[in-house]
ChimeraX commands (.cxc) that place a marker at each C-alpha (Angstrom):
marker #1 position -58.27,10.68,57.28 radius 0.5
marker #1 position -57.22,6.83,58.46 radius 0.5
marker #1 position -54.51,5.29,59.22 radius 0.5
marker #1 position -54.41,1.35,58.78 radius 0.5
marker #1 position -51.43,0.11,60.67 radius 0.5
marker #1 position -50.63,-3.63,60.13 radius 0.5
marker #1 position -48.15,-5.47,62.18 radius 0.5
marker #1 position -47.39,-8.57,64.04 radius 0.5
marker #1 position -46.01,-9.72,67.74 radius 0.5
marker #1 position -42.83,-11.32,66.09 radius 0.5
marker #1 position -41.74,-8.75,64.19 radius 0.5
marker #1 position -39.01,-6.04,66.01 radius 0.5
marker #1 position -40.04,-2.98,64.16 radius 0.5
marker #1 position -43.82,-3.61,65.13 radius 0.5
marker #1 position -42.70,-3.09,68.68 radius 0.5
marker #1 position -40.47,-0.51,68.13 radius 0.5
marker #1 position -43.28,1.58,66.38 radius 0.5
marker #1 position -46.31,0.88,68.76 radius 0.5
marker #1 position -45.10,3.61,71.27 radius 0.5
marker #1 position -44.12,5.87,68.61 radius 0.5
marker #1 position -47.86,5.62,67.25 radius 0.5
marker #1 position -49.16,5.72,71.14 radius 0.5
marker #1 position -47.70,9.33,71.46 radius 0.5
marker #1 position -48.93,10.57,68.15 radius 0.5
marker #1 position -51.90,9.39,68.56 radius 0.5
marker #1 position -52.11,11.00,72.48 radius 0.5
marker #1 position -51.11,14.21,70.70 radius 0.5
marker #1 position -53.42,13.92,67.91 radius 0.5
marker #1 position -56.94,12.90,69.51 radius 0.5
marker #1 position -58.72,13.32,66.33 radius 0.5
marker #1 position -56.74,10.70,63.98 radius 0.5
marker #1 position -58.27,8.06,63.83 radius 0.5
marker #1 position -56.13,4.49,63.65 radius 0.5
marker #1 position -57.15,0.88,63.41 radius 0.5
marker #1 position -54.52,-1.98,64.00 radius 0.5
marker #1 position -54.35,-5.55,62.46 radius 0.5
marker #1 position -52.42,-8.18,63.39 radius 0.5
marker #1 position -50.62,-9.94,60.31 radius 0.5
marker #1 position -51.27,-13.47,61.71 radius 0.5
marker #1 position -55.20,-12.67,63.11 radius 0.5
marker #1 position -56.72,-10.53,60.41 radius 0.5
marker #1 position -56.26,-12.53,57.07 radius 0.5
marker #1 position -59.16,-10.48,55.38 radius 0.5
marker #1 position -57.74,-7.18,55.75 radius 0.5
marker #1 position -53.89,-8.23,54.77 radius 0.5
marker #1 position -55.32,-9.86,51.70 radius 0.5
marker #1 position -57.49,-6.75,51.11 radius 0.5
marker #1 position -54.55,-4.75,51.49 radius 0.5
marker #1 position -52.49,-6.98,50.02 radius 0.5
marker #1 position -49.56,-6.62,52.68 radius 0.5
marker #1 position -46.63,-8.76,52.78 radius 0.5
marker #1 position -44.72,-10.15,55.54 radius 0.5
marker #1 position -41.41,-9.02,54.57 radius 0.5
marker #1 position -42.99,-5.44,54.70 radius 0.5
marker #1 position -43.93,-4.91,58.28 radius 0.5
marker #1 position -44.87,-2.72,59.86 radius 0.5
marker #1 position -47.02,-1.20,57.15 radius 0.5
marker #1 position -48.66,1.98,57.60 radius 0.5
marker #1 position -51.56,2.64,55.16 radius 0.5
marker #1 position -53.12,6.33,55.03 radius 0.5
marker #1 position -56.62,6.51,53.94 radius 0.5
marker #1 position -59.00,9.96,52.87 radius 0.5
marker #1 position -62.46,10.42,54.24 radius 0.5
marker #1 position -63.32,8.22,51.40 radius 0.5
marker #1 position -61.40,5.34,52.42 radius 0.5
marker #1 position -59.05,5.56,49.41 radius 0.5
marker #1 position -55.09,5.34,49.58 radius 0.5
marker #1 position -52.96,8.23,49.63 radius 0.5
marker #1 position -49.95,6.23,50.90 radius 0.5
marker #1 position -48.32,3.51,52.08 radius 0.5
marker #1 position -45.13,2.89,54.32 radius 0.5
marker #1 position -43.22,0.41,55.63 radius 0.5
marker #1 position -40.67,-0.34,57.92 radius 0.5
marker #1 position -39.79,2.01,61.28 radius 0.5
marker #1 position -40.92,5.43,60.65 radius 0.5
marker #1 position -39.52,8.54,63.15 radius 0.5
marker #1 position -42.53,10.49,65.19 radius 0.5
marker #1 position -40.99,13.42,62.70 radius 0.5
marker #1 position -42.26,11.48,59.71 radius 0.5
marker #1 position -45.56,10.31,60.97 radius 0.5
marker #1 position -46.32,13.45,61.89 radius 0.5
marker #1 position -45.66,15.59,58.40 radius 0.5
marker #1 position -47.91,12.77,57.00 radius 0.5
marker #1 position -50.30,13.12,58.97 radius 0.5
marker #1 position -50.85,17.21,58.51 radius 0.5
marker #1 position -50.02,16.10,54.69 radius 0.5
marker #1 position -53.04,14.13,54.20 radius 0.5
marker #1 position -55.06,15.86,57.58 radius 0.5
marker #1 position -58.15,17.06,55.28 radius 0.5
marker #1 position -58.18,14.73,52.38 radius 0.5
marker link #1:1,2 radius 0.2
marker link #1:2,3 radius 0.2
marker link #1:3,4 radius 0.2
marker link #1:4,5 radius 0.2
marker link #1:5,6 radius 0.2
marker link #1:6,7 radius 0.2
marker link #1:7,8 radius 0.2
marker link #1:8,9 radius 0.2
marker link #1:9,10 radius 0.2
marker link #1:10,11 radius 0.2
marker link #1:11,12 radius 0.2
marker link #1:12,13 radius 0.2
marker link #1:13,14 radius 0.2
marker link #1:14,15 radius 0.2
marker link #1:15,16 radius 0.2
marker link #1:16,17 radius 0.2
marker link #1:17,18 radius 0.2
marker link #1:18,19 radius 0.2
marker link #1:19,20 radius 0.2
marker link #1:20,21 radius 0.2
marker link #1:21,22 radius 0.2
marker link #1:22,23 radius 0.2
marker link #1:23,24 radius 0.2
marker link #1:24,25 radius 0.2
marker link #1:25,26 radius 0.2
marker link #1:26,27 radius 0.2
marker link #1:27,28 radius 0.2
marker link #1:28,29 radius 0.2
marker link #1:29,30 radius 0.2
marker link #1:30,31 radius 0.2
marker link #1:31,32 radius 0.2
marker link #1:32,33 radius 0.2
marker link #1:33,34 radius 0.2
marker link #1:34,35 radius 0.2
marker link #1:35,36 radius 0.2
marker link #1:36,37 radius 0.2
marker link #1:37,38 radius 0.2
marker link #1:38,39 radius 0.2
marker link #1:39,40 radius 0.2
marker link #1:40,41 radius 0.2
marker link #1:41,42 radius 0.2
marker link #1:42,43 radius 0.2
marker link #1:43,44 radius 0.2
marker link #1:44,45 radius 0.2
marker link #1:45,46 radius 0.2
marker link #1:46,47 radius 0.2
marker link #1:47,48 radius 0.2
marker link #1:48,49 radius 0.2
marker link #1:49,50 radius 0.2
marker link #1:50,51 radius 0.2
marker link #1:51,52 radius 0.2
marker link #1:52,53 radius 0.2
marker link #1:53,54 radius 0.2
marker link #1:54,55 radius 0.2
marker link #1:55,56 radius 0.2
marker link #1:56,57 radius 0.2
marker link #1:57,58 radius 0.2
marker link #1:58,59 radius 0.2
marker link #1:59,60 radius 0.2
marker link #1:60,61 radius 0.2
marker link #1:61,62 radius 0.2
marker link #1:62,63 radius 0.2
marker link #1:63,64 radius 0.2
marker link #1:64,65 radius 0.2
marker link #1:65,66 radius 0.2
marker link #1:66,67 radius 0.2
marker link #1:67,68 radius 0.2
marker link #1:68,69 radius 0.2
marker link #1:69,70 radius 0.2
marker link #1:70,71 radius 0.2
marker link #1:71,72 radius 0.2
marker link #1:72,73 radius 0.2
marker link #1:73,74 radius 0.2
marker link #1:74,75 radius 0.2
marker link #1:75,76 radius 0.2
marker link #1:76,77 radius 0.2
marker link #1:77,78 radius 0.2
marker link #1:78,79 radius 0.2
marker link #1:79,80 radius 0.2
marker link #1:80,81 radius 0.2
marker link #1:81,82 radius 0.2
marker link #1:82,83 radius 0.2
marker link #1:83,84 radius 0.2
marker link #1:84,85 radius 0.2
marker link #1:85,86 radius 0.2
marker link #1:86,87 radius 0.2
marker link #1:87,88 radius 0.2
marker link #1:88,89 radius 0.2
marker link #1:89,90 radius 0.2
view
């Protein structure tokens, strides 16, 4: 399992989620996470197909690289987390 997160340095939620993701990630060695910056990494938000208006986005990938899900917007460490052990061996 992956977990895209897509963001940008102007936008208030993308700041208020990057510690959230720093502690699960801390707790949760194993998950692996790759960030793009909405302004930076036009190949993957075009691949992605991400919108502006919809940061932060949060795309969870299987072993496969396929979705499973997509959020937007401020998640709590509560929901990131039952995701995660959702989608842990897909």
């Amino acid at each position: 399992m992956k977990v895209l997160k897509f963001g940008a340095v102007w936008c208030s939620g993308c700041l208020v989620m990057k510690p959230r993701w720093a502690e699960v990630e801390k707790e949760n060695p194993w998950l692996e996470t790759e960030y793009f910056d909405f302004d930076s990494n036009s190949d993957a938000v075009e691949k992605y197909q991400i919108e502006d208006g919809r940061l932060p986005t949060f795309i969870f990938l299987d072993k496969r690289g396929n979705e499973l899900e997509r959020r937007s917007g401020e998640l709590s460490k509560e929901e990131i987390t039952s995701l995660i052990t959702q989608y842990k061996d897909k």
